[in-house]
C-alpha positions as CSV (number, residue, x, y, z in Angstrom):
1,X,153.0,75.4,131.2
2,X,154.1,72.6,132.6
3,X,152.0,71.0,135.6
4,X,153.8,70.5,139.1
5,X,151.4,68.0,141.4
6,X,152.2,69.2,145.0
7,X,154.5,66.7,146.9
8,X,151.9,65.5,149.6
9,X,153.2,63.6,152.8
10,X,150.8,62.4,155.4
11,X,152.3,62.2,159.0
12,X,151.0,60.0,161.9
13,X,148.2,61.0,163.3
14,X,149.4,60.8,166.8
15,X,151.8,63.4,165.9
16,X,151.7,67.0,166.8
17,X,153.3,69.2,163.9
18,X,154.6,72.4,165.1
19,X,157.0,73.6,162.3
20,X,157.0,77.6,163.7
21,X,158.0,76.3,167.1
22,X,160.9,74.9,165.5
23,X,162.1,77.9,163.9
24,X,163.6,81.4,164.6
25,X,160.2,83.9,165.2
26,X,161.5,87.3,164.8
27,X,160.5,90.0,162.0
28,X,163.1,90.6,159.9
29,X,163.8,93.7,158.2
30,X,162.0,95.1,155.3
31,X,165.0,94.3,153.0
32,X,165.4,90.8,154.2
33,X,161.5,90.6,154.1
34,X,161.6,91.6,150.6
35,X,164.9,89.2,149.7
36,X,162.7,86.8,150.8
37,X,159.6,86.5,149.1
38,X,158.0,89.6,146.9
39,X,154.5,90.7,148.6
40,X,153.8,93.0,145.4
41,X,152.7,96.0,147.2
42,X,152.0,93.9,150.6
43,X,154.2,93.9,153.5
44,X,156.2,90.9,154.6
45,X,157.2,89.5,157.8
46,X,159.7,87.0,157.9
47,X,158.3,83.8,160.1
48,X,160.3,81.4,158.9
49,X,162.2,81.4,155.1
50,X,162.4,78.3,154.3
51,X,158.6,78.8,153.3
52,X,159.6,80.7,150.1
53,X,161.1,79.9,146.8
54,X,160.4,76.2,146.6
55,X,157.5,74.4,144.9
56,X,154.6,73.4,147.4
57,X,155.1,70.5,149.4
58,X,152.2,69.8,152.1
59,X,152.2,67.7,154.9
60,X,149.8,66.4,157.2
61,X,149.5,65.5,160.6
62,X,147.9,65.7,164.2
63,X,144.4,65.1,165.3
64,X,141.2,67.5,166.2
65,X,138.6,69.5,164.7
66,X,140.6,72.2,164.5
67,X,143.1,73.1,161.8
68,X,146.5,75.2,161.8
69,X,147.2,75.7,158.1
70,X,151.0,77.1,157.5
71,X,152.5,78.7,154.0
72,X,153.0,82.0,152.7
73,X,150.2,83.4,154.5
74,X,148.5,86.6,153.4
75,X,146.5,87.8,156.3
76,X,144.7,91.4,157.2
77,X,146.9,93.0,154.4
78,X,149.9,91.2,155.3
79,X,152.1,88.6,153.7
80,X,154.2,86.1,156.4
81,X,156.4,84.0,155.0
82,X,156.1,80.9,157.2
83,X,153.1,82.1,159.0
84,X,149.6,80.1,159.9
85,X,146.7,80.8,161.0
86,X,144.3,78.6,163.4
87,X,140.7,77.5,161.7
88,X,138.3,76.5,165.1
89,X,135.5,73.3,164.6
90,X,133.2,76.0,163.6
91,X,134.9,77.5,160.6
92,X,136.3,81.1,161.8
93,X,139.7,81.4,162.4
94,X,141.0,82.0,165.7
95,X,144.7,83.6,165.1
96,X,147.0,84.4,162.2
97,X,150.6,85.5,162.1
98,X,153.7,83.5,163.2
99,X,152.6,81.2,165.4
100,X,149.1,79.8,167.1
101,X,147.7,77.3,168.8
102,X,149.1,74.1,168.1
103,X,146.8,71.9,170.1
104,X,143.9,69.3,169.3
105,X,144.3,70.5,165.8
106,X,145.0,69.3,162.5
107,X,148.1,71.0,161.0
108,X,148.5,71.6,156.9
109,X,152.1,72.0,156.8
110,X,152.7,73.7,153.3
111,X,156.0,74.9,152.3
112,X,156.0,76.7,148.7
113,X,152.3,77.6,148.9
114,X,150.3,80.8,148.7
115,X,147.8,80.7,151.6
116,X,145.2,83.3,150.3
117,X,141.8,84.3,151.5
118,X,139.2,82.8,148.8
119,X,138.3,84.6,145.4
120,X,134.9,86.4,145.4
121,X,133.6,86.6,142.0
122,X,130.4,89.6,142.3
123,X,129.4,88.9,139.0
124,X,128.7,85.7,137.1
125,X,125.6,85.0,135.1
126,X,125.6,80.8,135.7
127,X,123.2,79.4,134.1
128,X,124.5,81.2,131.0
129,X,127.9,80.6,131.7
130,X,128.1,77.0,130.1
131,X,129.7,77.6,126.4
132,X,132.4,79.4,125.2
133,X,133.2,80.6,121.8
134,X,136.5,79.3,120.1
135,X,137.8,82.7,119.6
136,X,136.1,86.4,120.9
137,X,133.3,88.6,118.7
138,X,135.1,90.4,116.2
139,X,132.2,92.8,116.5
140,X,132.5,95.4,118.7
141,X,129.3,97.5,120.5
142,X,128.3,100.5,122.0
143,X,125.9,99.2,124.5
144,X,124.7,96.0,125.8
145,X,121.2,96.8,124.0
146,X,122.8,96.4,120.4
147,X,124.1,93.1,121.1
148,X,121.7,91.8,122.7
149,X,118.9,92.5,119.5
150,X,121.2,90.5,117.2
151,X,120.8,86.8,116.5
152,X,123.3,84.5,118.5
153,X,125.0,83.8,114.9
154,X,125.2,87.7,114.2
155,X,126.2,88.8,117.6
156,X,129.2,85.3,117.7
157,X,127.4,83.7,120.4
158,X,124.7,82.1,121.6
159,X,124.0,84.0,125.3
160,X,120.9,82.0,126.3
161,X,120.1,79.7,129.2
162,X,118.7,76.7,128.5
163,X,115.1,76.3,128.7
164,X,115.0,72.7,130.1
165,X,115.1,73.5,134.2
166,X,117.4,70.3,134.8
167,X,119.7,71.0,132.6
168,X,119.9,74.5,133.6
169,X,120.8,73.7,137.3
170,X,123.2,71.4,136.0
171,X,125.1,73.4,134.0
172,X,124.8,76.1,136.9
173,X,126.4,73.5,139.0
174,X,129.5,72.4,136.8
175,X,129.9,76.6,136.4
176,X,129.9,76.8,139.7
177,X,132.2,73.8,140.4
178,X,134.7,74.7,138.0
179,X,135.0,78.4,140.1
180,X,135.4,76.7,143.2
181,X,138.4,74.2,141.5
182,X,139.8,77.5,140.2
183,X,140.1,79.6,143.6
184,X,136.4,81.0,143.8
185,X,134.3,80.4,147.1
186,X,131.8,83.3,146.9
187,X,129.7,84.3,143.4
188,X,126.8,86.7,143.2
189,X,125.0,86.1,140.3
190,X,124.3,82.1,141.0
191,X,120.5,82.4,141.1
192,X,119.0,79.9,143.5
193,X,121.6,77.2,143.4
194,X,123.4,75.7,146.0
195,X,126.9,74.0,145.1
196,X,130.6,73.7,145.7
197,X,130.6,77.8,146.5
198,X,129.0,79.9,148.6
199,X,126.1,81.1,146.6
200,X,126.0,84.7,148.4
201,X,121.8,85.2,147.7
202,X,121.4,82.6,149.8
203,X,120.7,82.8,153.8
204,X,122.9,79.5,154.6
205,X,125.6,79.3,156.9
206,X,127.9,76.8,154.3
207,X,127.0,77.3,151.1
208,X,125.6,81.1,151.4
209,X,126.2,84.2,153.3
210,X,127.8,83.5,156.4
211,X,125.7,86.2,158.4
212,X,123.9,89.3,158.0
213,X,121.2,90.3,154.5
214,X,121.7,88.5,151.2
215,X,123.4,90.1,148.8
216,X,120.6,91.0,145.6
217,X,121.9,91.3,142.0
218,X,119.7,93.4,139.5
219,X,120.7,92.7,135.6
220,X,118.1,95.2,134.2
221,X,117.5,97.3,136.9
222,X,115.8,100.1,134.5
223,X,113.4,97.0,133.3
224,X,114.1,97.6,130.3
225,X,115.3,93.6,129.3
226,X,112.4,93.6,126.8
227,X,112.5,97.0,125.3
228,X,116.1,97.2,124.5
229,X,115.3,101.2,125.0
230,X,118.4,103.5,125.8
231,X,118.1,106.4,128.0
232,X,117.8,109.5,125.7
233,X,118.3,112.0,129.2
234,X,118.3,111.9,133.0
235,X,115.9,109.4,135.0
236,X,112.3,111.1,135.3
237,X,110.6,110.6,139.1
238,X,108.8,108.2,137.1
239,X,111.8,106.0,136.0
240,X,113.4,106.2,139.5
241,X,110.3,105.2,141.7
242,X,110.1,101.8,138.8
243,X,113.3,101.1,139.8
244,X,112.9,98.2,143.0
245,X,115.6,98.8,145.7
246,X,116.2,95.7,147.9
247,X,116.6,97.9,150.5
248,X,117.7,96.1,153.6
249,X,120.0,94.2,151.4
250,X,123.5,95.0,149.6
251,X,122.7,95.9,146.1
252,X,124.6,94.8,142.8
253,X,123.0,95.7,139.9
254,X,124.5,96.6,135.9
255,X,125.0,100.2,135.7
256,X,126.9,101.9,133.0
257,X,127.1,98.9,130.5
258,X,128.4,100.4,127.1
259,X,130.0,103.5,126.0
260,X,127.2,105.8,124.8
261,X,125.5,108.8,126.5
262,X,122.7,106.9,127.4
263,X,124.4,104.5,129.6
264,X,125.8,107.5,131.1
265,X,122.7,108.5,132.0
266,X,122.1,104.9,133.7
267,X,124.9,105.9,136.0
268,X,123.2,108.9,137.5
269,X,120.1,107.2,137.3
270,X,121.2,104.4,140.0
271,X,123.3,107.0,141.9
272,X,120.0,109.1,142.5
273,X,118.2,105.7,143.5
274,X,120.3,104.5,145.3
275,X,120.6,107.5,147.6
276,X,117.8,106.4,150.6
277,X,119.8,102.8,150.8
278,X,121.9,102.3,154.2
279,X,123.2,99.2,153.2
280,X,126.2,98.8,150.8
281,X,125.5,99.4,146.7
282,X,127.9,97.9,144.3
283,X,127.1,99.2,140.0
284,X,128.7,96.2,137.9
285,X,130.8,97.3,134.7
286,X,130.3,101.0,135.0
287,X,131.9,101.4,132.0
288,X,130.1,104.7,130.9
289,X,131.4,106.2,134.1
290,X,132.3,109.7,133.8
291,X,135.2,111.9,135.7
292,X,132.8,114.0,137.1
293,X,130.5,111.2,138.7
294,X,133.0,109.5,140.6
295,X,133.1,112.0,142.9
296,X,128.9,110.5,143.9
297,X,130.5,107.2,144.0
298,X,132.8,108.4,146.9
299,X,130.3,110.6,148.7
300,X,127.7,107.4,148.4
301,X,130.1,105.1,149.4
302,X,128.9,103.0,145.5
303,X,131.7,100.2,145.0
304,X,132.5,99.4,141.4
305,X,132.4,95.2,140.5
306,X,135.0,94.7,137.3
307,X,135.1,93.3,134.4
308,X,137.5,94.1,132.0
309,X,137.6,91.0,129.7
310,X,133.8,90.6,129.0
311,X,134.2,94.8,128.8
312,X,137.0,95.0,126.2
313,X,135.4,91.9,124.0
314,X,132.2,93.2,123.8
315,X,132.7,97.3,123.7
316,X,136.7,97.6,123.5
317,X,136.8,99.8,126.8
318,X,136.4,99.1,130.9
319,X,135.9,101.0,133.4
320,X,138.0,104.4,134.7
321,X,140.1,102.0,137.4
322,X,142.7,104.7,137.5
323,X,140.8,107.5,137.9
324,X,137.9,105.5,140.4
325,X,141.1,104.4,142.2
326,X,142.4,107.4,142.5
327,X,139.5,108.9,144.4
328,X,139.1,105.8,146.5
329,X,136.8,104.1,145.2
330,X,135.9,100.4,146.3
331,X,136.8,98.1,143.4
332,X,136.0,94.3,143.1
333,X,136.0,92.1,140.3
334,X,133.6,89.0,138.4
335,X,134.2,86.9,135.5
336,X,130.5,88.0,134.1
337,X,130.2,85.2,131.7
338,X,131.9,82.5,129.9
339,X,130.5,83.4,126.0
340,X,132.4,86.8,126.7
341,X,134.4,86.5,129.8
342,X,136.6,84.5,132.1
343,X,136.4,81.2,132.9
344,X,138.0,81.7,136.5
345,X,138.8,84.8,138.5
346,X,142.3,83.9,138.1
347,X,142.0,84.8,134.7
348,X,140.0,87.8,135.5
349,X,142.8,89.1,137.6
350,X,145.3,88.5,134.8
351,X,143.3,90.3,132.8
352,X,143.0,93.5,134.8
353,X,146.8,93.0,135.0
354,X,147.6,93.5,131.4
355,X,145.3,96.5,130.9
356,X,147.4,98.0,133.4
357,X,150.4,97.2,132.0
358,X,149.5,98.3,128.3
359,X,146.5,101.0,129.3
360,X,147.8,102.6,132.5
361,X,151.5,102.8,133.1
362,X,151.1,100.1,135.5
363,X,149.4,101.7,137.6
364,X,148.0,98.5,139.6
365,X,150.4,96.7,141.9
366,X,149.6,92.6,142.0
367,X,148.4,93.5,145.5
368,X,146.2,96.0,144.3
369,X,144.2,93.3,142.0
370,X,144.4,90.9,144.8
371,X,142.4,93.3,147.2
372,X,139.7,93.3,144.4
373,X,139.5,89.7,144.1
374,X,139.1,89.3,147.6
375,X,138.8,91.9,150.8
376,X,137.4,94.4,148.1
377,X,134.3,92.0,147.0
378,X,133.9,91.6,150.7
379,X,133.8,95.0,151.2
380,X,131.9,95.5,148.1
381,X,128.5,93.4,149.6
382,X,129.1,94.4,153.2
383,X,130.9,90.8,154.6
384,X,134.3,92.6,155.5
385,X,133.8,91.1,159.0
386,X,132.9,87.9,157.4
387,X,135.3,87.0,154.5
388,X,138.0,88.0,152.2
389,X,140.9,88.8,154.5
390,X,141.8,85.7,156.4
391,X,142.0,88.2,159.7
392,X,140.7,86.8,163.4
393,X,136.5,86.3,163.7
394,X,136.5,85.3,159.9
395,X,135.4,82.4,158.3
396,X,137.6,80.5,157.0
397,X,137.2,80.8,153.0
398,X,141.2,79.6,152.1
399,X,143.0,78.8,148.4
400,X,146.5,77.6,148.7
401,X,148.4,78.0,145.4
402,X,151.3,76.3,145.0
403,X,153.9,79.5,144.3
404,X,156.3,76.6,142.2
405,X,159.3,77.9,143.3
406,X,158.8,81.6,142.9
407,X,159.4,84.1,145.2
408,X,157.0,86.9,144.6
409,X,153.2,87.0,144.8
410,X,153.0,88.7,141.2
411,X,154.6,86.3,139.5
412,X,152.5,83.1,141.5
413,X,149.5,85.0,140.4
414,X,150.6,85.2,136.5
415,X,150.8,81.6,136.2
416,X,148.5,80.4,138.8
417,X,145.7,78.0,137.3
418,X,144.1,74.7,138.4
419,X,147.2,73.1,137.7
420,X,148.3,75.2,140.6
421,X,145.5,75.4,143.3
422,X,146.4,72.8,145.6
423,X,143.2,73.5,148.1
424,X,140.4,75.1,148.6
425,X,138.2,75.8,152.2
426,X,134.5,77.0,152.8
427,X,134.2,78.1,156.1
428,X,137.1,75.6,157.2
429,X,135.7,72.4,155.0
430,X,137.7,71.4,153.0
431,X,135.8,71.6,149.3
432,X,138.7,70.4,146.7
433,X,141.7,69.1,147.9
434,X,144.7,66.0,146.4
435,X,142.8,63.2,147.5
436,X,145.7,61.5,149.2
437,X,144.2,64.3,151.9
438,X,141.0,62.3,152.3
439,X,140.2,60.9,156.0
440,X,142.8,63.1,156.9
441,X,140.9,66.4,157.5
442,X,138.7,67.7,160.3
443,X,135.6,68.9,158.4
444,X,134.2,68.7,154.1
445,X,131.6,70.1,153.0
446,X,129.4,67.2,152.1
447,X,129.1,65.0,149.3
448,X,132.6,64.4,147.8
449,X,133.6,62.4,145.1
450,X,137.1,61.7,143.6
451,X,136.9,63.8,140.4
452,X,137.5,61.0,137.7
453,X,138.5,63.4,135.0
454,X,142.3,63.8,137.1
455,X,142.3,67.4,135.6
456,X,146.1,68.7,135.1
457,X,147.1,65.4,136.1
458,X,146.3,65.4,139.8
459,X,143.6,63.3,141.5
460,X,141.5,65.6,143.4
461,X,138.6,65.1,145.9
462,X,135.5,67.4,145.6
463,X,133.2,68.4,147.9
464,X,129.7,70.3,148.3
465,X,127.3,68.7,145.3
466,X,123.9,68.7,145.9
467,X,122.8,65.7,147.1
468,X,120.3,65.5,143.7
469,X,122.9,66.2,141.6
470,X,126.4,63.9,142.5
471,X,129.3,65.4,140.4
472,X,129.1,61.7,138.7
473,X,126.0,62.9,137.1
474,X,126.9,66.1,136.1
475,X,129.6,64.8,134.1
476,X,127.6,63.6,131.9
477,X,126.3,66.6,131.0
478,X,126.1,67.1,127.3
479,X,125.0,71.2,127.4
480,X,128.1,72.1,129.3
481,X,130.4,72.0,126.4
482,X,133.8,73.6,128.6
483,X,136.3,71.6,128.1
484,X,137.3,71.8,131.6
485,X,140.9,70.8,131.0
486,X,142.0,73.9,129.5
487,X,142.3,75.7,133.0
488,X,145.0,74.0,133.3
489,X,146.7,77.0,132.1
490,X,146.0,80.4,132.2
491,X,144.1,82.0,129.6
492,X,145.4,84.5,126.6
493,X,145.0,88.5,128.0
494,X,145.2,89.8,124.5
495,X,142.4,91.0,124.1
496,X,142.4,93.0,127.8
497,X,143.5,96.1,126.5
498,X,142.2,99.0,124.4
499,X,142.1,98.4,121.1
């Protein structure tokens, strides 16, 4: 694929951009709407046209802590084609739609570029997710207990942390920094560390949750990590009172991870514990998930976090999206892990794309995988005030992709990659961003550093190491063996899709 660097003009700072002033403001039909640019299942209002069907060109100009960013907005379900939205000094956004606010802010003037609510991975293993194997397991499993009692050279990868603690924060780190290059500003799954994205079992305003209880992960909620035992039948009492509930917190633990009765069993066995929690549950994988329980996961209100590529490489099955979906169930998505998974949830999505293009009749609209990848991991952990929508009293978690020329959201999405992301926002800092941007916007998270390694050919600025770890260190990491360069392009889907 060949890479397009976004066309970046910086305008005086005296000057006060208003491009939406300057153009015609009524909603256009449906039909023109659709003429115009493609929402895949999302509506479209016209703002202005000109915004679709070129490559991205940003500009840059005016002065104040606020910011006005302008593209093919999708906002609060909606896609408008020329439309902005206003980011206040503190991070939340003030208006979306047409037009807002123009004054003492900072506009981002992007023609040709997706203006998309950040990607919200809800289920990454970091400090495992340092290595990939040059091709997938030809092995295939039943459940994640026979795998995991094979040797690393049996099994066709290694699926260990490493033992050293610095090292292991620093690969943690660079996983973490190459999500939040590749769209990603929220992960469960990232431990303790506190880098690049929002780290969402954190309590911190910048790089955690924004407000309200930390979301809790579980990978062996049954504590059986050591035992490698199956469940044979239901949960006893006994089981389900060993089972520790984080019960003022939203609750993501692995459910369901294999194909055989026993994980089944697992399934019902976290429904039943589940039952005294008020606060939102969300069962990772689920891919043992029968017909007859999803009708629990709607009465229960139990999302369902996806994902298919680690699913199909490891067992050669995912979870019943057609059927959870069509009961209503709350889907999200995660990359799990790189020996098995994605490297970026924009492969993740792509991934989920083709299984429903080969598996189910295409039953998913682009729009539909874009809800998990962002409002539906909000809703997921309980932060659908907070994030993942782009709607007024959010914080400001924003990827611009440019759309390089095409005018339809499902076909930006098929080839988007780092090659393609042109920006991405934490709570309205600026986190990665074409460093001809730098001095020129309001608010960074801190410590940036021009990325030396000009991935796809662009120079970018990137923001929110940890002060003990300065990305020039962590380049040198040896452990981290990603070769970082090849998301520039999106990643092979063949083998997302039943065997």
């Amino acid at each position: 694929m060949k890479s397009l660097t976004p066309k970046l003009l910086i305008a005086g700072s005296g000057l006060l951009f208003s491009a939406c002033s300057q153009m015609p403001l009524a909603t256009s039909p449906v039909g023109e709407a659709n003429a115009t640019f493609d929402g895949a299942g999302y509506p479209v209002e016209v703002c202005d046209a000109s915004y679709a069907g070129v490559a991205s060109s940003c500009t840059l100009s005016g002065s104040g802590q606020a910011q006005r960013i302008k593209g093919v907005l999708i906002s609060g379900g909606k896609v408008y084609v020329g439309g902005e939205m206003r980011v206040e000094a503190d991070g939340h956004i003030s208006a979306a739609g047409c037009q807002v606010p123009a004054q003492d802010a900072v506009a981002i003037d992007c023609r040709g570029t997706v203006v998309s609510a950040g990607l919200m991975n809800l289920h990454e293993h970091i400090d495992y997710s340092y290595q990939q194997p040059a091709g997938a397991p030809t092995q295939r499993w039943t459940h994640r207990h026979d795998w995991r009692a094979l040797t690393a050279q049996a099994r066709g990868f290694e699926g260990d942390a490493p033992k050293d603690e610095n090292v292991r924060t620093e690969v943690s780190e660079l996983a973490m920094l190459r999500h939040q290059l590749t769209g990603s500003t929220a992960l469960s799954g990232a431990k303790d560390y506190k880098a690049y994205t929002r780290n969402l079992k954190l309590a911190d305003p910048v790089l955690g949750t924004p407000q309200g209880a930390t979301v809790q992960d579980s990978t062996f909620p049954l504590n059986d990590f050591k035992t490698n035992a199956q469940l044979s039948a239901p949960c006893t009492a006994e089981q389900l009172a060993g089972i520790k509930l984080p019960l003022p917190n939203p609750y993501v633990p692995h459910v369901g991870e294999g194909t055989t009765v026993g994980a089944r069993y697992e399934v019902d066995c976290l429904l039943d514990a589940v039952k005294p929690k008020t606060t939102p549950n969300a069962f990772i994988h689920g891919v043992a998930i029968s017909e007859a329980q999803i009708d629990r996961f709607v009465q229960q209100q139990v999302s369902v976090v996806l994902s298919p590529r680690s699913n199909f490489v490891l067992y050669g099955a995912t979870a019943p999206v057609a059927a959870l979906k069509a009961k209503g169930v709350n889907l999200a998505m995660g990359t799990d892990w790189s020996p098995s998974g994605s490297l970026t949830m924009l492969d993740e999505m792509r991934c989920m794309a083709n299984h429903s293009s080969k598996d189910l009749h295409d039953l998913l609209s682009w729009s539909d995988i874009h809800r998990m990848a962002t409002s539906g991991g909000a809703r997921a952990v309980g932060l659908q005030d907070k994030l993942g929508a782009l709607t007024v009293g959010q914080q400001a978690d924003v990827l611009l992709l440019d759309t390089q020329g095409a005018a339809s959201l499902g076909k930006v999405l098929e080839q988007a990659a780092l090659a393609q992301t042109v920006a991405v926002f934490v709570g309205g800092r600026a986190a990665s961003f074409p460093s001809a941007w730098a001095g020129k916007l309001p608010q960074t998270l801190p410590g940036c550093a021009v990325d030396p390694r000009d991935l796809c050919g662009q120079q970018r600025t990137i923001c929110g190491a940890d002060p003990a770890h300065p990305l020039t260190t962590l380049l040198k990491q040896a452990v981290y063996t990603i070769d970082d360069a090849k998301l520039c392009q999106p990643a092979a889907v063949s083998v997302c899709a039943l065997p």
